[in-house]
C-alpha positions in Angstrom: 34.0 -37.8 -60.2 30.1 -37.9 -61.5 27.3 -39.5 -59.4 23.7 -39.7 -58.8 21.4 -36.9 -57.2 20.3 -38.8 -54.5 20.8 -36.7 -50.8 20.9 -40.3 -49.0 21.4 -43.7 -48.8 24.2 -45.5 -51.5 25.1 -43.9 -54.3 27.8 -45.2 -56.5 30.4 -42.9 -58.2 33.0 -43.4 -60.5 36.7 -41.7 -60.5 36.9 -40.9 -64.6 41.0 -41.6 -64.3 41.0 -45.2 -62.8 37.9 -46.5 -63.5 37.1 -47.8 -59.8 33.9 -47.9 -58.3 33.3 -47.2 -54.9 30.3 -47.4 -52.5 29.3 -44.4 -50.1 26.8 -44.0 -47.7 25.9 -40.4 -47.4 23.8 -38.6 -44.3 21.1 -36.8 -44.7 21.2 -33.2 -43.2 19.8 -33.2 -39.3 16.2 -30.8 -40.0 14.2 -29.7 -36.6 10.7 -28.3 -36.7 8.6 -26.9 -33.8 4.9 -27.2 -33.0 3.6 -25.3 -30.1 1.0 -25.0 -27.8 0.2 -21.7 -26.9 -0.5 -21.4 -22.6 -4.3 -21.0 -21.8 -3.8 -17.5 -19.6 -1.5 -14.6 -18.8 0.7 -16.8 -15.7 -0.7 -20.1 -16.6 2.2 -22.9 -17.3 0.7 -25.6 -20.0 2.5 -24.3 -22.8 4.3 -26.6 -25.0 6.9 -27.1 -27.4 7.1 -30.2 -29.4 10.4 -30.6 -32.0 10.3 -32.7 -34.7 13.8 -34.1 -35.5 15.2 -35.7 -38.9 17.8 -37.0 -41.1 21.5 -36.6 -39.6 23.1 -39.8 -37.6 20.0 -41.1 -35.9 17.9 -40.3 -32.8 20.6 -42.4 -30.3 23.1 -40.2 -30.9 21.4 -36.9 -30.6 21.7 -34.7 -27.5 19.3 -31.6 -26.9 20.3 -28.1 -24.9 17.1 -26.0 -24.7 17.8 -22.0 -24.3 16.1 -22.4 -20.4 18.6 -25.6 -19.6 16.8 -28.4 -20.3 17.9 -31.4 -21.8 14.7 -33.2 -22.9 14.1 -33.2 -27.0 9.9 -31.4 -26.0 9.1 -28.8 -23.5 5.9 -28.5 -21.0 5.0 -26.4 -18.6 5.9 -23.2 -20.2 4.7 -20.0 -19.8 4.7 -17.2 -22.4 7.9 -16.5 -24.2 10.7 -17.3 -26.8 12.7 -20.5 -26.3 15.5 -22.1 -28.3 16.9 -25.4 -28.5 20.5 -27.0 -30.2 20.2 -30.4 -31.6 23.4 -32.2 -32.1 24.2 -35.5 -33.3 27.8 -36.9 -34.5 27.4 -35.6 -37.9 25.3 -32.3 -37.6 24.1 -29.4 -34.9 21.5 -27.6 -35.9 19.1 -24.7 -33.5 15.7 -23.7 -33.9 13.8 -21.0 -32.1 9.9 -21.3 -31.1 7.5 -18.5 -29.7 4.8 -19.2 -27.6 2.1 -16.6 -26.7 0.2 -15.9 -24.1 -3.1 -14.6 -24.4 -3.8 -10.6 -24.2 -5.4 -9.5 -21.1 -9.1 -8.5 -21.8 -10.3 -8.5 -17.9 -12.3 -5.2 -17.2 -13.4 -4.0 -13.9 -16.3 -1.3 -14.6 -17.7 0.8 -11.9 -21.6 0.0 -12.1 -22.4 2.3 -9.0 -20.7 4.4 -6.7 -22.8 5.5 -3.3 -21.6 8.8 -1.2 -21.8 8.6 1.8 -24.9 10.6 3.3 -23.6 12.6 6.0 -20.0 13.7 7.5 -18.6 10.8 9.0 -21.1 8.4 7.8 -20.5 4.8 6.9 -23.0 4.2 4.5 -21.2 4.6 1.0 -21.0 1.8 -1.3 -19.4 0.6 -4.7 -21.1 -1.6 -7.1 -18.9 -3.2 -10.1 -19.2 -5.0 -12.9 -16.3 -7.6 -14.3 -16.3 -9.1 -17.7 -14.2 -10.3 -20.3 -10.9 -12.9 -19.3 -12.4 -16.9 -17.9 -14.7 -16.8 -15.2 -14.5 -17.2 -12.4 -12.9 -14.1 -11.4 -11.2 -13.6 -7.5 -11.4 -10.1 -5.8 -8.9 -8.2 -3.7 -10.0 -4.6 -2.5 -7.3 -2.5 -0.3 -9.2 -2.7 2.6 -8.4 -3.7 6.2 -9.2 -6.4 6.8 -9.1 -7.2 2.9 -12.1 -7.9 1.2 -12.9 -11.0 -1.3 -16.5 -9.5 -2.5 -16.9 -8.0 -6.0 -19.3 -5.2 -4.3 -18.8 -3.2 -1.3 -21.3 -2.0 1.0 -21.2 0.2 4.5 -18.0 2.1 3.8 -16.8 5.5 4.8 -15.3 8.2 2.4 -12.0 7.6 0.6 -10.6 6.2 -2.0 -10.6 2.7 -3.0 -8.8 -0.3 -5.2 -10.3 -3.4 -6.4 -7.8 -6.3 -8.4 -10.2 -8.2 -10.1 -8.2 -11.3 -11.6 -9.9 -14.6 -13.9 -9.2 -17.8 -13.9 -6.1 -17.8 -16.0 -4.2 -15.3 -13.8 -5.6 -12.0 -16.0 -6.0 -9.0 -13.7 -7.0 -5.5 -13.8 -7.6 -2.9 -11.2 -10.2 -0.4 -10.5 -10.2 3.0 -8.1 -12.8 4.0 -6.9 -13.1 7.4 -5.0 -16.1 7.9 -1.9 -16.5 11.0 -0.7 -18.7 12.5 2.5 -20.8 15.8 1.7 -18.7 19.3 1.7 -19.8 22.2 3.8 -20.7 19.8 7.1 -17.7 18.1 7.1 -16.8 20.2 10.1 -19.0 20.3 13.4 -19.5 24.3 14.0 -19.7 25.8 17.3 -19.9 29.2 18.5 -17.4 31.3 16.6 -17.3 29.4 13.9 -19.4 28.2 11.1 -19.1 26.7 7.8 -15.9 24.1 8.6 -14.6 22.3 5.9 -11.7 21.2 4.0 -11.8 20.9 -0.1 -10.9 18.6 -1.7 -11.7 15.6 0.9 -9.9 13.0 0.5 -7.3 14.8 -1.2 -3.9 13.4 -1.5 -0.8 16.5 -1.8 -2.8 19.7 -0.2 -6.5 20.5 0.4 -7.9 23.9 1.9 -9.2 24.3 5.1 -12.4 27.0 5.0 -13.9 28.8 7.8 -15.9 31.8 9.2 -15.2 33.1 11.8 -16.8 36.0 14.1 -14.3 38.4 15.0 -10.4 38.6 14.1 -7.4 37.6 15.8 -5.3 34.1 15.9 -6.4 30.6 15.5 -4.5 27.8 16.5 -4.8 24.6 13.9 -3.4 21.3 15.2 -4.2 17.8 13.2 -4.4 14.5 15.4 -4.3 10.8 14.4 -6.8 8.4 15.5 -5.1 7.6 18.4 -5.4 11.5 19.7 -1.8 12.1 18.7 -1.0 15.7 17.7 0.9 15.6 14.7 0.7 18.8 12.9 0.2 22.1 14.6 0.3 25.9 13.5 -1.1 29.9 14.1 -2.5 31.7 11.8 -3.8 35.3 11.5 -7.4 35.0 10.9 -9.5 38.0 10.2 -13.8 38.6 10.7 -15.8 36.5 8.2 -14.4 33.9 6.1 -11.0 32.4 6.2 -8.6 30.2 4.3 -5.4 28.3 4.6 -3.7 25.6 2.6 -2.7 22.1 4.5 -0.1 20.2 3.2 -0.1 16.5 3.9 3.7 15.9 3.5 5.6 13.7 5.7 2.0 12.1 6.6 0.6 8.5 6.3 -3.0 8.2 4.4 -5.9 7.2 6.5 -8.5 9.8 8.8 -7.2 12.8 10.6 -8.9 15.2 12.7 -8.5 18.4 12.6 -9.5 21.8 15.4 -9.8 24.6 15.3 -9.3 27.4 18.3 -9.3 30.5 19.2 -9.8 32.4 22.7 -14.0 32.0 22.7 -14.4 28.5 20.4 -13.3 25.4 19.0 -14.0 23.9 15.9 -13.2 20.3 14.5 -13.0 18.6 11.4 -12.0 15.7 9.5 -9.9 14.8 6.8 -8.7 12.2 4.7 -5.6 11.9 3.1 -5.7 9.0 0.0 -2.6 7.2 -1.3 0.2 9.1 -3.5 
């Protein structure tokens, strides 16, 4: 048979061996399109897809199945990712795919200023940052107990510390921050002994515990919690002058431990912190 080019509506042909004429509607081919709307921050939900949806039997007889179950012909509320959709109609089924993209995370959290504390045992260290990029305003969240809300930190003691800085649109980044108390009078000397510290402190695997001691012998070393609880203890063979021994900090929780020293004539303490793993 011979026709006309069109892709729709009537077209008349003709069969060449009988001559007859005969009318036939033909369909256009169902086409979908996608616009989308990208969402606004990294865990925000206002993206959007919106199809576009042509030719095939007509829009009352289609029928949607988006890749996430949904049933509606446009999508809202979406978050970053990939999404498809199959459009069917009587005649034709057709699927489209349609990324949508969050935006990269720029937040930065910069240390501006970081104040050691003054004296062994002190409280009065301090951390001043700085947080740009992301859409203000941004929340805080620093590891402390109780935890604090405030971009800056003031009267702390040494140890190591975490701030989560996140914007408006759910970006985040962290910062650590390490405080540390003077070394060489970490340790409160007594007769005996001089010179009491550990290094490095805070330390997280092992630090060294340094001493001098006048005359020789054995020195018992025992580690309490903050509740006076004894839970490391060991001799070691000292000699005359200075002395040191490793400490390792496995099978113990971080926070502050205090450490003695003792021998027949003195004790000695210390005190040590062990920062997360």
């Amino acid at each position: 048979w011979t026709g006309t080019d069109k892709v729709s509506g009537l077209i008349k042909v003709s069969q060449d061996d009988t001559l007859d004429y005969y009318e036939i509607n033909v369909v256009e081919r169902l086409a979908v399109t996608a616009a989308t709307t990208d969402p606004t921050g990294c865990v925000t939900t206002d993206g959007a897809i919106d199809i576009t949806v042509t030719g095939g039997s007509g829009a009352g007889t289609r029928e949607y199945m988006w890749s996430n179950a949904a049933t509606t012909e446009d999508l809202t509320g979406l978050a970053g990712g990939t999404f498809s959709v199959t459009v069917t109609d009587s005649c034709f089924s057709r699927t489209l795919s349609a990324t949508i993209t969050a935006p990269g995370n720029t937040v930065v959290a910069t240390l501006t200023l970081a104040t050691n504390v003054s004296t062994a045992g002190g409280s009065d260290g301090a951390i001043d940052v700085t947080v740009t990029g992301g859409t203000s305003p941004y929340t805080y969240s620093w590891d402390t107990s109780p935890v604090s809300t405030n971009e800056d930190l003031t009267g702390l003691t040494a140890g190591i510390y975490v701030l989560t800085a996140t914007d408006a649109g759910g970006c985040s980044n962290t910062l650590t921050v390490t405080i540390s108390e003077p070394s060489g009078i970490s340790g409160v000397g007594v007769p005996g002994f001089s010179g009491v510290q550990n290094v490095p402190n805070p330390f997280t695997n092992e630090t060294e515990i340094q001493f001098a001691l006048t005359g020789g012998g054995s020195v018992d070393f025992s580690v309490y919690n903050l509740i006076g609880k004894i839970v490391y203890s060991k001799q070691f063979s000292v000699s005359n002058g200075l002395n040191k021994f490793q400490f390792s900090s496995d099978g113990l929780a971080p926070g502050i431990y205090i450490y003695s020293l003792k021998d027949e004539k003195a004790t000695a303490t210390g005190r040590m912190i062990i920062s997360r793993k």
